[in-house]
Each structure stands twice: as structure tokens, then as C-alpha cells.
C-alpha positions, 0 to 999 in steps of 0.5 A: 618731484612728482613722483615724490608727491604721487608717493606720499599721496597713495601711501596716505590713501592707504593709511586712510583706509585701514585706520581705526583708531589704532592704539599706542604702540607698546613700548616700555620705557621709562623716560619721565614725562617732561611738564611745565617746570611750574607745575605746582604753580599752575595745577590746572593748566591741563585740565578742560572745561567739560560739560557735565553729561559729555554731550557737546565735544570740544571744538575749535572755539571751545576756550582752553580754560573754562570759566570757572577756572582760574585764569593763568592771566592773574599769575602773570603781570602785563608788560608794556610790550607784550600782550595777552592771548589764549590758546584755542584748543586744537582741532584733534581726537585727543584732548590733553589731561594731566596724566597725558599732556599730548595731543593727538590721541598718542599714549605718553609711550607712543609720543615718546618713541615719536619724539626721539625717532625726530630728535635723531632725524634733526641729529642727522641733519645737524651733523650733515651741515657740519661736516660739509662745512668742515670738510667742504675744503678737502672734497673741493681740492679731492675735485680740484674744484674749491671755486665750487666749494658754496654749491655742496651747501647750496645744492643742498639748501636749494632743493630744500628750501623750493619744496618746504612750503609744498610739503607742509600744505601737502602734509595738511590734505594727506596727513604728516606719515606718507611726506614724512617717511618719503622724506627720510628715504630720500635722503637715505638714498641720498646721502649713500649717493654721496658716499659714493659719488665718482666726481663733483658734479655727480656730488652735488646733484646727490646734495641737491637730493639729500636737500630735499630729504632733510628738508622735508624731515626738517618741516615735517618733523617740526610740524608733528611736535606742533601736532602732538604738544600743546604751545604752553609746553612746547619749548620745554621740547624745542629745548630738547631739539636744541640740545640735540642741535648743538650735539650733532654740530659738534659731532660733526664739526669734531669727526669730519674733519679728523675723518677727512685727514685719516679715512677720507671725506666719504666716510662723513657720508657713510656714516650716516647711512645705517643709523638713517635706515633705523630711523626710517623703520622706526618712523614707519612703524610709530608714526600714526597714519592719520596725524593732522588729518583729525578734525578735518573734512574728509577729502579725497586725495584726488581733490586734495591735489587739485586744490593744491597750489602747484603754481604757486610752488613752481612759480616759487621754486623757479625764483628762488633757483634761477637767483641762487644760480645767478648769484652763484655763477656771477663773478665766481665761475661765469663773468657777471656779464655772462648771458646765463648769470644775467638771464637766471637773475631776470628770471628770477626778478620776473617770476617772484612777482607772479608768485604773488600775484598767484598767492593772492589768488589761491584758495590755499597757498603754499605762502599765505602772504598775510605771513609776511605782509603784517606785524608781528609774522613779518618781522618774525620771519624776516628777523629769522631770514637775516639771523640765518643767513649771518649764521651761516656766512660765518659757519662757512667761513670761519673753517676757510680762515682757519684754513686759508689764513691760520693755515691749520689742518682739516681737523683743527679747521673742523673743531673750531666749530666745536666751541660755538656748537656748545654754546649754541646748544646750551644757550638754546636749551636755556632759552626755550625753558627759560620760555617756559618759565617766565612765558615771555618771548620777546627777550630772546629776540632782542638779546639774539639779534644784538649778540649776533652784531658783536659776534661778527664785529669780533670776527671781522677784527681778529688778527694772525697770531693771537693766541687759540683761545681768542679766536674761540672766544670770538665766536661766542657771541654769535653761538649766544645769538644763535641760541636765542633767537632761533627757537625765540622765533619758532615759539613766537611765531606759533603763539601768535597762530592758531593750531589750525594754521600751524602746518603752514605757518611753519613750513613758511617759517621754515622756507624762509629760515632756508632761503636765508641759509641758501642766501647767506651761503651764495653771498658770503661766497659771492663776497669771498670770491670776488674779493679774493680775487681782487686782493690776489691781483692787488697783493701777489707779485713775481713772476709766477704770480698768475700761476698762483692764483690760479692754484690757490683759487682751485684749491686752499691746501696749496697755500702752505705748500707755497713758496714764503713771499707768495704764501704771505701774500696769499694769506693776506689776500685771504684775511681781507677778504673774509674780514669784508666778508664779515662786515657785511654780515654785520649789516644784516645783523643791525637790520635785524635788530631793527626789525625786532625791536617794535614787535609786540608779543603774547605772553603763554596761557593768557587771555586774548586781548583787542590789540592782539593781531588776528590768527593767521587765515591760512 
């Protein structure tokens, strides 16, 4: 870790040093600039006040809007639970202008190459998660290890989830370009490791790697579109980002597992491998090296790294493994007994207090706890916690029961991510222009988290023997919630932040967003486990019962390979457990609803009212 921070640190010292203004990148191209659907409404949204001789520069309190030019206020009518803000205009070198909406001072061609080379970055992250999740069943029984099956995701989430907050303040001292290219050339290294990795234990400590690398393409890419468009027509691009979301999950639902029953699992690494090498050289060459540095106070790199909060982000870091191990181990590889599992969980109980207790003395922490002590930040973050840990509980889970219970092959199990991949996609490409349309963001927040509820009360009543379409249809739902709340979440919580804050505000978002993957992965996991083998001690009988389920718990392709009586039997253990599994996902979803339902948010390009909640002071 260290010498990933020592890394992106002298390659910024040296962009520092040799930049001078550098021009946009000559590319030609032809992609049509996207502008706010309702343009012709609203013909001014990009155009500044300015003063008549040039001499005073726009600052942070300069208004977006000047006062003689008519507020969008009065193309919009108030709500009863949505409050009006304006946007302060970024702190930057560049101010945005009809014919150039960008910030940052990127030509529109720049911006464009920056664009795409971010959308295959989340592309590759997006069709990784799939894959695992498909073919996690297959690598586990290659292994003969399926009761290690969570720490491939786990290993993965873990990593990223600890280091997120860290790069996000890192990225404000030394710039976006050095963790942003260090990012992406550990998970290309990464994941050639996992391509060829010679045993379980070697693989998961490459996913734990390949975690840390997506992480930080994740948080940092997120934060150079925060950087580079202005909040009014940022969800027009996160729809983009949505779709290609939903392209890569289905990509990656669809080849993993019809790699895993042609060429083998490895190739779901493999693949990757070249069109990562590409994305590094283009984020090395387009990236400019002063990104999210404009505006600021120069400081050395020295003094950015001892203002930095590293024991905020041990500290961290350190709570978050130790309960993710605990919850692993207990009760799944270790007895819940176990000196280990009740040790990492103590660890873990004891350190999250002394994080913040260290936040609250840190004159810039990783997690300013304002974020998740008031309305409406924490509501926002916690609501985005729960939606996905649910999410991911049943995209872990729902190859398992095509698997375990249908018993179908790797490529059926993998392609019954394919429909809820679309439908997600395509519901959050709606939602973010649908934002921007009607520039209101509470809806999808409330219709996100109620679709989440009926989709894991669907799953948890599905049967054996319906016909395929149920099933499918079962996942819509959740698909529907996915796509509404998770870019829902991202615009709100930045519409209700300044441009300043912005760094940080999503790398907690984001860190959050992580810590609920990891949870809701570790706990479903925990539930299927240990309910698994408690329906298998209740439900197999015969003479070789024991032996049974010692194999079905090592490898889920020994079930159809089972005698009828104890294949049944096995089966039904299964069913039960995942239904458990998916009641209490249900749980998390209605919590979520509860959350949700009493915030208050801004509408898009308004003004700023007394009852709105203060900027983050980050």
C-alpha cells in the first residue's frame, strides 16, 4: 500500500512540474456533444454572469446564474418535499460555455476520449463482477473448495472498499492522473495473476489485489466526471455509465459461464487482459496531469502527505477487514467459537469507535462524519448501504439456486443474469435522463427502494418446477430497484454538496456503497452457510448421509451426480436456504424504504433556500 501511495505521489510531482496549460488532445471525432435534453427551454443554463472588462475572475461564490439573468427557479414548480438550491460555480481553469459545457478546461474532443476511456474502465469492472458470479461455482468445485466460494467476491470488495476513502483525499492533494493510472495498472496485473493462479489461496489474494485496482478506477473515475461536467447535466452521462453497467453485466453473465463449460474459467481473466493494457495507455496519454488540482493552494507533496489522515485510514481499514473475516470464518470455515472469529470480530468492534474518535480530530479526514451524521447525506449513504448489499446477496445467489436447486449447467446459471442485467441498464439510462428532465431526485429513491422489496419477496417464493420465464420475471423487480436507486443516490448526493467537497463526498459514497457489497455478500453467504447445514443435518438420511454432505458442501456439481433419494434431499436443503437467505434481504429492503421516505431534496438549477442543509465542510 505504501508503495501505491508513494507511487501515485511522485508521478504527480512530476506532471506538476512540466504542466503548462497543456492544449486538448487532437482527436477527430465525431460524437455529438450530449446537452441537457431541454435545451431550447432553458438557452442560458450555460451562459455566466461576467464582468464587463474581465477583471474580476469567477470564484467560489461567484453565483452560476447572474442577476439579470432569468432564474431557472421560475421553469420549475416547488414541491412539498423538495427544496431549491444553486449550483456555486466550480473551483476550476476552465468555465463552462455553450459551445463547450466542460469544465476543467478540456476541449469537448479531450473530454470525449476521457469519457469513453472511463466508460470501458466501469465496462471491465462490471463484466469482472459478473463473471465471478457466475463462474464462482465452477472455480470453487476446479479448487474443490465451494465452502470458500464468498472470499473471491469478498477478497475483492475488501481490498476496495479500505483503500476507497484514502484515494479520494489522496487524489485532492496530488491530482486525479497519478492514483488514477496506478489504479488501472494494478488491476491489469491483477487480474493476469488471476488468469494464472496455480491454487485457491493464490486466486484469492490476486482478487484481493484486482480489488484494490477496481476500486480506485471506480472512485476516481467517478470523481474526474464530477471534475470535468457541470451537476446540471450530469445524469445525462451517468445514464451513459448505466448503460454500460448493464452491457458489461450481461457480457459477463452470458461468456462466463459458457467459457467455464467450453474454455475454462481462466479465460474469464484472460480476457480482460488486453483491452486493460489499451485503457492504461489511453488513461496515460488523455488524462491531463493537473486534474483537480485548479484553483487550489499549492502544496508540496511532502505537505500533502503529512496532512494526510493515514490513521484514519488504518484505523478504517483495520475494522472493516477484521468484521469481514469474522463473518466470514464464523460458522462457515471456523466454528463461531473459534479464538480467531471471536477475536477478528473484537478487533473490529473496538477499532470502529477509535475511527471516529480520530475523524473528529483530523484537519482532513478520509470520512468527514457530518456525511453520515445528518440529513440528508445520511440517509442517502445508508439507504445506498442496504440497496447494495441486497443487491448483491441475490446476484450471488441466484446462480447458486439455478445451480444448486434447477440444477442447470454453468451457462444457464450465468445467463439468468443476463435479463435482470438489461433491465437494470435500461431503467438506469431512463432514470438519469428522466433527472435531468424533470430535475427532481427524490422518485427514484422512493420507487428504487419499494421495487427492491417486491423483488426479494418474489425470490424468496419461487418454486421447482415453474416454468423459465417465472423465474426471469422474478428478477425484474430488483433489476427495476437497481436501476433507480443507484444513480438516484449518486445525483442526489452531489446536488446536495459542493464542487469543492465533491472528492470526498463520493469516495464516502462509494466506500459505503463497497462496505455494503462486501456485507451482503459475507452475510448472505453466512446465511446460506450455516442454514445449509443445518437443512442437510435435518433433511439427508441413509447410510452414507455424512458423506454426502461432506461432498455437496465442497462442491455444488456433485448434486446431480447424486443418487435420486439423497439428490432430493440435498436439493431441498438448498431451496430452504436460499429462501431464508432471501427473507432476510427483505428486511434490509424495508429499512431502506424507511430511510428514504423523509428526506428532502434539491431540485436542478434553482435557488438556494434557508431550509436547505448546509454544504458539506469537507
Amino acid at each position: 500500500m505504501l508503495l501505491f501511495i508513494w507511487s501515485t505521489s511522485f508521478g504527480s510531482a512530476v506532471g506538476q512540474e512540466g504542466q503548462t496549460g497543456q492544449p486538448g488532445l487532437s482527436v477527430e471525432m465525431t460524437v455529438d456533444r450530449l446537452i441537457v435534453a431541454r435545451e431550447a427551454a432553458v438557452p442560458n443554463k450555460f451562459i455566466l454572469a461576467q464582468e464587463p472588462d474581465g477583471s474580476t475572475p469567477p470564484t467560489e461564490e461567484t453565483p452560476l446564474l447572474s442577476a439579470g439573468t432569468a432564474s431557472l427557479s421560475t421553469l420549475v414548480d416547488e414541491a412539498e418535499d423538495e427544496t431549491e438550491v444553486d449550483r456555486s460555480t466550480p473551483t476550476t481553469s476552465a468555465l463552462p460555455c455553450r459551445s463547450n459545457p466542460y469544465l476543467g478546461g478540456v476541449s469537448v474532443d479531450r473530454f470525449w476520449v476521457i469519457f469513453l476511456e472511463i466508460m470501458a474502465a466501469y465496462f471491465i469492472a462490471c463484466f469482472d463482477g459478473t463473471i465471478m458470479a457466475s463462474s464462482h461455482p465452477a472455480i470453487t468445485s476446479y479448487f474443490g473448495a465451494s465452502n470458500k466460494a464468498s472470499w473471491l467476491s469478498t477478497a475483492f470488495l475488501l481490498t476496495g472498499a479500505s483503500f476507497q476513502p484514502l484515494l479520494g483525499r489522496l487524489s485532492d492533494a496530488v491530482g486525479r492522473k497519478p492514483p488514477y493510472v496506478a489504479s488501472m495498472a494494478v488491476f491489469l496485473a491483477a487480474t493476469l495473476w488471476c488468469a494464472t493462479a496455480g491454487s485457491m489461496t493464490s486466486l484469492i489474494v490476486a482478487r484481493a489485489f484486482c480489488g484494490l485496482g477496481a476500486g480506485g478506477i471506480m472512485t476516481l473515475g467517478s470523481i474526474l466526471i464530477s471534475d470535468l461536467v457541470p451537476i446540471e447535466i450530469r445524469a445525462n452521462y451517468q445514464s451513459l455509465l448505466n448503460l454500460v453497467f448493464g452491457v458489461g453485466a450481461m457480457l459477463g453473465a452470458a461468456l462466463g459461464g459458457l467459457m467455464v463449460d467450453t474454455l475454462g474459467w481462466r479465460w474469464g481473466f484472460g480476457i480482460q487482459v488486453p483491452i486493460l493494457f489499451v485503457n492504461l495507455i489511453v488513461a496515460i496519454v488523455a488524462v491531463p496531469p493537473g486534474i483537480g488540482l485548479h484553483g487550489k493552494t499549492k502544496e508540496s507533496v511532502g505537505d500533502a502527505m503529512r496532512a494526510f489522515d493515514f490513521a484514519g485510514s488504518l484505523s478504517m481499514a483495520t475494522a472493516v477487514v477484521f468484521l469481514i473475516l469474522g463473518l466470514n470464518l464464523g460458522g462457515n470455515i471456523l466454528p463461531w467459537t473459534h479464538p480467531f472469529v471471536i477475536a477478528s470480530l473484537l478487533i473490529s468492534l473496538i477499532v470502529f469507535p477509535l475511527f471516529l474518535y480520530i475523524e473528529t480530530r483530523a484537519s482532513r479526514p478520509i470520512m468527514p462524519l457530518n456525511l453520515v451524521t445528518k440529513s440528508p447525506h445520511m440517509n442517502l449513504i445508508f439507504s445506498n448501504f442496504l440497496a447494495n448489499m441486497v443487491m448483491n446477496a441475490i446476484m450471488f445467489n441466484v446462480p447458486l439456486y439455478f445451480r444448486g436447486v434447477l440444477l442447470t449447467s454453468a451457462t444457464t446459471s450465468g445467463l439468468s443474469l443476463i435479463v435482470p442485467s438489461g433491465v437494470a441498464s435500461l431503467s438506469g439510462a431512463m432514470t438519469g435522463f428522466l433527472i435531468s428532465w424533470t430535475r427532481r431526485l427524490k422518485w427514484p429513491l422512493v420507487l428504487g427502494t419499494t421495487s427492491s422489496l417486491l423483488g426479494l419477496l418474489s425470490l424468496a417464493a419461487m418454486q421447482r418446477g415453474w416454468p423459465t420465464a417465472a423465474y426471469l420475471g422474478c428478477l425484474v423487480p430488483s433489476a427495476i430497484a437497481q436501476g433507480l436507486q443507484f444513480p438516484g443516490t449518486t445525483m442526489a448526493v452531489l446536488a446536495t454538496s459542493e464542487q469543492h467537497s465533491q472528492a470526498v463526498v463520493t469516495s464516502t459514497l462509494i466506500l459505503w456503497r463497497s462496505v455494503g457489497t462486501v456485507l451482503g455478500i459475507a452475510a448472505s453467504s453466512l446465511v446460506v452457510q450455516n442454514a445449509l447445514w443445518a437443512y442437510l443435518a435435518a433433511f439427508v438420511r441413509g447410510p452414507d448421509s455424512d458423506g454426502v454432505i461432506a461432498r455437496v458442501r465442497l462442491s455444488v456439481e456433485a448434486i446431480r451426480a447424486l443418487p435420486a433419494p439423497y439428490r432430493e434431499q440435498v436439493v431441498q436443503s438448498y431451496e430452504a436456504a436460499l429462501r431464508l437467505t432471501f427473507l432476510c434481504a427483505s428486511v434490509l429492503a424495508a429499512v431502506s424504504i424507511v430511510l428514504v421516505l423523509p428526506v428532502k431534496l434539491p431540485k436542478l438549477g434553482g435557488r438556494k433556500e434557508k431550509g436547505m442543509p448546509s454544504s458539506t465542510d469537507a
